[in-house]
C-alpha positions as CSV (number, residue, x, y, z in Angstrom):
1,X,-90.2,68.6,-21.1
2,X,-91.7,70.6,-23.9
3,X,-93.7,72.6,-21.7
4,X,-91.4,73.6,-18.8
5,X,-89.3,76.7,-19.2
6,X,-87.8,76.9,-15.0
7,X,-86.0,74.6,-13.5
8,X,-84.3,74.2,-10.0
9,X,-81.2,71.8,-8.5
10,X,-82.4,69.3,-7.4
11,X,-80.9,66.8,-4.9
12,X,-82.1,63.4,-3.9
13,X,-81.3,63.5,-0.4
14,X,-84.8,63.1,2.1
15,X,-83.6,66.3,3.7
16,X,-83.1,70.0,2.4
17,X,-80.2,71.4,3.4
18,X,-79.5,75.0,2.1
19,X,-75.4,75.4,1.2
20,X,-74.1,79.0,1.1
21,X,-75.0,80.6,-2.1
22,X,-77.1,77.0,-3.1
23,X,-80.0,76.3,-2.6
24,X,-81.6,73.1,-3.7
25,X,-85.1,71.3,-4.0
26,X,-85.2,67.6,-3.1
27,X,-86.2,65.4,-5.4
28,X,-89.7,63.9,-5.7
29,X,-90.9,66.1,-2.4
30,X,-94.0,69.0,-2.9
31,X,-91.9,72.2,-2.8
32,X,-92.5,75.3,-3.7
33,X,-90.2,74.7,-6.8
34,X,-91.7,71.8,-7.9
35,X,-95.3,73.1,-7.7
36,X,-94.4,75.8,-9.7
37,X,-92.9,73.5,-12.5
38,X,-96.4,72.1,-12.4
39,X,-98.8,75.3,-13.1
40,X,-96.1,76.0,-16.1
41,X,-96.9,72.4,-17.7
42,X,-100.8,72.7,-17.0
43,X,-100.5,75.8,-18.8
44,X,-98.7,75.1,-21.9
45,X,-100.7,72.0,-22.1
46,X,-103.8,74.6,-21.5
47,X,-102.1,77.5,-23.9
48,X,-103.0,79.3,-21.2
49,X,-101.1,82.3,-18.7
50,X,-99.4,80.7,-15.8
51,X,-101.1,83.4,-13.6
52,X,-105.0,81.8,-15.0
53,X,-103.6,78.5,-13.6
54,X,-102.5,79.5,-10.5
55,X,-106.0,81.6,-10.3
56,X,-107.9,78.7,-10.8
57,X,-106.3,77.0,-8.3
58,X,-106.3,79.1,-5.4
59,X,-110.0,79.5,-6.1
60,X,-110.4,75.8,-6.2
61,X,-108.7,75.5,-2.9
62,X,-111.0,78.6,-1.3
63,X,-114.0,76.6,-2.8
64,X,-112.7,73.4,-1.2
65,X,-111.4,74.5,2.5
66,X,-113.4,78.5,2.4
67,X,-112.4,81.1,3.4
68,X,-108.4,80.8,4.8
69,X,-108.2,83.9,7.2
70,X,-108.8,84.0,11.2
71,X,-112.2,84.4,12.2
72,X,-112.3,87.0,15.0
73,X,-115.2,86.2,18.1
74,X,-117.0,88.4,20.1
C-alpha cells in the first residue's frame, strides 16, 4: 500500500497465540496492530501527522461515549 510504512506477522488462525520471541496479529481481527496500520493510511491519504489522526479520533470517541474515567459518588 502506498501509504503504509509498519507492518506486523500476521497469521490467519481465529486465535492469537504468542510463540517465544513471535508474536503475531491474526488476520482480518481489530488489534492493536491493525488499527495502527489504519491511522497511518488515513494520514498519508490526509498528508497529515499520525499523531493529528489519532487526536481526532480519541476526541471523536470522548465526544461520542464522554468522558471515559470512574465517576466517584458521595
Amino acid at each position: 500500500m502506498k501509504y503504509l510504512k509498519t507492518t506486523f506477522p500476521t497469521k490467519k488462525e481465529k486465535q492469537y497465540t504468542r510463540e517465544l520471541g513471535k508474536e503475531f496479529c491474526v488476520k482480518n481481527r481489530t488489534e492493536p496492530c491493525h488499527v495502527s496500520q489504519i491511522a497511518e493510511i488515513i494520514a498519508g491519504i490526509k498528508d497529515v501527522e499520525v499523531e493529528q489522526v489519532v487526536d481526532a479520533c480519541c476526541k471523536n470517541v470522548h465526544n461520542l461515549f464522554g468522558s471515559l474515567e470512574k465517576e466517584t459518588q458521595h
